[in-house]
N, CA and C atoms as a LAMMPS dump frame, in Angstrom:
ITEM: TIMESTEP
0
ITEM: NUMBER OF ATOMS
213
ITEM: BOX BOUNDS ff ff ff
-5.0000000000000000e+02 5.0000000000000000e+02
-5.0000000000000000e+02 5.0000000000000000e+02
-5.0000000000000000e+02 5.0000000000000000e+02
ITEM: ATOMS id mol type element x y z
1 1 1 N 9.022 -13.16 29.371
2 1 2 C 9.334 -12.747 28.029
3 1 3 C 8.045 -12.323 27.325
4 2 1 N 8.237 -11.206 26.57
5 2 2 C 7.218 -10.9 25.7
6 2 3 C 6.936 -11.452 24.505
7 3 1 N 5.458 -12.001 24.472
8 3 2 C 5.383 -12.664 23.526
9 3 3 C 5.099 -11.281 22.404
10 4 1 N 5.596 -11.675 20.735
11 4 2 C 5.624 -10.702 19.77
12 4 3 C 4.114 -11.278 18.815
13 5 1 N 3.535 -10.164 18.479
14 5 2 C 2.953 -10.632 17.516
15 5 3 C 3.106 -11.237 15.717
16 6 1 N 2.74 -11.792 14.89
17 6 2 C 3.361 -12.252 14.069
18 6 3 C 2.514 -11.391 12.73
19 7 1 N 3.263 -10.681 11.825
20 7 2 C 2.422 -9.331 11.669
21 7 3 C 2.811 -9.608 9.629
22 8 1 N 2.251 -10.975 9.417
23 8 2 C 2.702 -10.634 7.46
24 8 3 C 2.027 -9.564 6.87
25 9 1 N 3 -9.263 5.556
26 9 2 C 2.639 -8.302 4.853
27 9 3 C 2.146 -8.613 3.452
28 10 1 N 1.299 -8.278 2.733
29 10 2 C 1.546 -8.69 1.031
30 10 3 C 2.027 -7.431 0.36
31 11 1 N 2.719 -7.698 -0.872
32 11 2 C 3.282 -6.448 -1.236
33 11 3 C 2.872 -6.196 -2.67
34 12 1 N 2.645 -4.748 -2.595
35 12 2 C 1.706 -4.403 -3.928
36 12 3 C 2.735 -3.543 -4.857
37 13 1 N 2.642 -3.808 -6.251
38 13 2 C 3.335 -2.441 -6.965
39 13 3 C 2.065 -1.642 -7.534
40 14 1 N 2.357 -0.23 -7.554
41 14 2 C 1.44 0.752 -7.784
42 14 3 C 1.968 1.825 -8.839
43 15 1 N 0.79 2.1 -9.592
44 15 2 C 1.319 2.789 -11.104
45 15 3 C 0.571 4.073 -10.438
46 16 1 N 0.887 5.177 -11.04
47 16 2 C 0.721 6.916 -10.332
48 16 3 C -0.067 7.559 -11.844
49 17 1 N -0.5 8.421 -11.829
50 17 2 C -1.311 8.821 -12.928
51 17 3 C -0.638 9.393 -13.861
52 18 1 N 0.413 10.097 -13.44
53 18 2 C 1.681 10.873 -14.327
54 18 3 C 2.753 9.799 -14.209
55 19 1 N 2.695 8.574 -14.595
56 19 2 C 3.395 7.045 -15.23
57 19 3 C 4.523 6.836 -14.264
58 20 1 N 4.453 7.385 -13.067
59 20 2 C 5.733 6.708 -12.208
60 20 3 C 5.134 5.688 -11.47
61 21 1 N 5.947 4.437 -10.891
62 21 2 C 5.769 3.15 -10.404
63 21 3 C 6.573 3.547 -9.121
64 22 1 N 5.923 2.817 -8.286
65 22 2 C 6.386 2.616 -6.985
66 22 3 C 6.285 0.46 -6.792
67 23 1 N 7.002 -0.091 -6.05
68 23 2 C 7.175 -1.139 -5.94
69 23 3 C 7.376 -1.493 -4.787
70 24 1 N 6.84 -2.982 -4.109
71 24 2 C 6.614 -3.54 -3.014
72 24 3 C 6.542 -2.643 -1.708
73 25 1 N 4.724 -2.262 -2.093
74 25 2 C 4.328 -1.413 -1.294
75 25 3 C 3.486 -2.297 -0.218
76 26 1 N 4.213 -2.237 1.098
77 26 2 C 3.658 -3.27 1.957
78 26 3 C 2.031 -2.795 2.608
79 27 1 N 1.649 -4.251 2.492
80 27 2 C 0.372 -3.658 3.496
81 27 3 C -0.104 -5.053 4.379
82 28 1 N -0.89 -5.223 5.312
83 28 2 C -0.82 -6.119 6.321
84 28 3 C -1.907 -7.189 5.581
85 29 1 N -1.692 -7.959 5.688
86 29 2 C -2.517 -9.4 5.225
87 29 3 C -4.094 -8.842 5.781
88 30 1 N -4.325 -8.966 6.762
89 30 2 C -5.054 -9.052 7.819
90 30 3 C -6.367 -7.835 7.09
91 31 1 N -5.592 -6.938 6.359
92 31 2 C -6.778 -6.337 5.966
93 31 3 C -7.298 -6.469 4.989
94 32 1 N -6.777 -7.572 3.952
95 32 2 C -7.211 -7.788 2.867
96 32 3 C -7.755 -9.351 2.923
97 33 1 N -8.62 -10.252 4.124
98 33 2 C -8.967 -10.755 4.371
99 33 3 C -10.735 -10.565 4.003
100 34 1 N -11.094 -9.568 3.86
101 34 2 C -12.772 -9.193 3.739
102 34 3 C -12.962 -9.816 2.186
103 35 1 N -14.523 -9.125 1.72
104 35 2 C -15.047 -9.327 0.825
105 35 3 C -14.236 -8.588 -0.273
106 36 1 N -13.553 -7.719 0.052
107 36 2 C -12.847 -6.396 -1.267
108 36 3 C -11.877 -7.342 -1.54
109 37 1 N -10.761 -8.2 -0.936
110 37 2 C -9.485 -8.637 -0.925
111 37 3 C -8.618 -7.681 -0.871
112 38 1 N -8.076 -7.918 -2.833
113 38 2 C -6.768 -6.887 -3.015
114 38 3 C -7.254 -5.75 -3.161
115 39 1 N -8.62 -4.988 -3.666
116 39 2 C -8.934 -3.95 -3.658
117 39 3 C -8.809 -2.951 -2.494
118 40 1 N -9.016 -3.644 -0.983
119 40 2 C -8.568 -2.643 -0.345
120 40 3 C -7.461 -2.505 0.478
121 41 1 N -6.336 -3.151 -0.717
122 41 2 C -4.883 -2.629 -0.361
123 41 3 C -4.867 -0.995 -1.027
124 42 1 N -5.622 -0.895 -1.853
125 42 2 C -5.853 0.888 -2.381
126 42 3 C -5.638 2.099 -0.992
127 43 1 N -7 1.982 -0.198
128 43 2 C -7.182 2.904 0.663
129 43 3 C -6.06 3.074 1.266
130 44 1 N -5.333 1.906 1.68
131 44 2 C -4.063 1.644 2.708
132 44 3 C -3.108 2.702 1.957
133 45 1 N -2.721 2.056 1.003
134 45 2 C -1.61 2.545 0.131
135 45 3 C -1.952 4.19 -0.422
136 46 1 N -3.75 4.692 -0.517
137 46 2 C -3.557 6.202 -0.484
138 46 3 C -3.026 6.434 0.823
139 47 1 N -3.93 6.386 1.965
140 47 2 C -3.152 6.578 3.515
141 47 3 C -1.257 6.797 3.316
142 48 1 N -1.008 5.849 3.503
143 48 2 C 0.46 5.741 3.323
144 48 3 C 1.102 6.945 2.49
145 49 1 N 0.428 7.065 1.171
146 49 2 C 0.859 8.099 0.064
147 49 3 C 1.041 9.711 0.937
148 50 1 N -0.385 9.821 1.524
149 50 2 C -0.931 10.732 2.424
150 50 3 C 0.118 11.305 3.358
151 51 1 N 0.579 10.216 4.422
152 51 2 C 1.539 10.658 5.077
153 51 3 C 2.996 11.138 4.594
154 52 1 N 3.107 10.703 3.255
155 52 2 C 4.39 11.413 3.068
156 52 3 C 4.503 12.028 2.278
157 53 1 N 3.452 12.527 1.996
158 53 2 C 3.245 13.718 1.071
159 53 3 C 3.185 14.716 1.887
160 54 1 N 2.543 14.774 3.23
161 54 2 C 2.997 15.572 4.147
162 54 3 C 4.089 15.68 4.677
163 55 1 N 4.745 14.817 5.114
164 55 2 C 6.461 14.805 5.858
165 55 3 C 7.303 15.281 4.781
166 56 1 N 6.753 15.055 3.438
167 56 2 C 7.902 15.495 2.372
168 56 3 C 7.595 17.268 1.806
169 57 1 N 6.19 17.594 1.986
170 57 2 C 5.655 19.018 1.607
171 57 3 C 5.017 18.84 0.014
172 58 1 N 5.11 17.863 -0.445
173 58 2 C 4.8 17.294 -2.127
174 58 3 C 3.393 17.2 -2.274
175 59 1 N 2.268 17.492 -3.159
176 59 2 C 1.264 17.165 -3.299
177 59 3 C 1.336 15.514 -3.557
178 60 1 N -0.046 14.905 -3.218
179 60 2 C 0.082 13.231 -3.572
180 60 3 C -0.3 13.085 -4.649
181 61 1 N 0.171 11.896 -5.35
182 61 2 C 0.038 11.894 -6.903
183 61 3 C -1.139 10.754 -6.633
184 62 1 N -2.209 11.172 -7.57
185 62 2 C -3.773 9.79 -7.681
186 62 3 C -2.555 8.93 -8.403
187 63 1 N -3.271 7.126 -7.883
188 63 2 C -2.916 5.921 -8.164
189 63 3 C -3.957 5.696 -9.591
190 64 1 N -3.19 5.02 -10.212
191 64 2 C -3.87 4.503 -11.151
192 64 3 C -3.968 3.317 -11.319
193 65 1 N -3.29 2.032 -10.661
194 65 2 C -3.514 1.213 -10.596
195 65 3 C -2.536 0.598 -9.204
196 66 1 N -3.237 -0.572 -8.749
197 66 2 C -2.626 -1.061 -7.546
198 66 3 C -2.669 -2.704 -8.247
199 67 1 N -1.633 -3.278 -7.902
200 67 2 C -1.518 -4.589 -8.623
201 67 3 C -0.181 -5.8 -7.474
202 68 1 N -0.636 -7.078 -7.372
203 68 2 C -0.108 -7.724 -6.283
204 68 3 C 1.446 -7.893 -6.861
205 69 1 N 2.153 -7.749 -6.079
206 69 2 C 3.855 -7.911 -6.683
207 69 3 C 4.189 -9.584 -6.567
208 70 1 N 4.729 -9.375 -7.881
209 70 2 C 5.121 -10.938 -8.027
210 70 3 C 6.621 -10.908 -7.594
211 71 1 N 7.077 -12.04 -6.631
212 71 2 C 7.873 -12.189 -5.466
213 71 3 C 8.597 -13.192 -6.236
């Protein structure tokens, strides 16, 4: 049997510069373990933005704030 890895997430809500919110935007624990913490759930969450701004054809909208979701 294959063992699975065990993969948590923390989940961020994120405010957009032209005032739309996006909510429980996942990103992996594991990288917010360093010296930045929650700050570099940012890069993740542009990345993420990135890819579906391409799959969708939409320019990406700048974040204006990234903030931990209360659960």
């Amino acid at each position: 049997m294959k063992s699975r890895s065990l993969s948590t997430f923390v989940f961020f809500d994120v405010t957009y510069v032209d005032g739309s919110k996006r909510s429980n935007r996942k990103v992996l624990t594991s990288v917010l373990k360093g010296l930045d913490g929650d700050a570099a759930a940012q890069p993740v969450i542009e990345a993420q933005d990135e890819e579906i701004a391409l799959a969708s054809g939409r320019p990406r909208v700048e974040i204006r704030s990234v903030t931990r979701s209360r659960t």
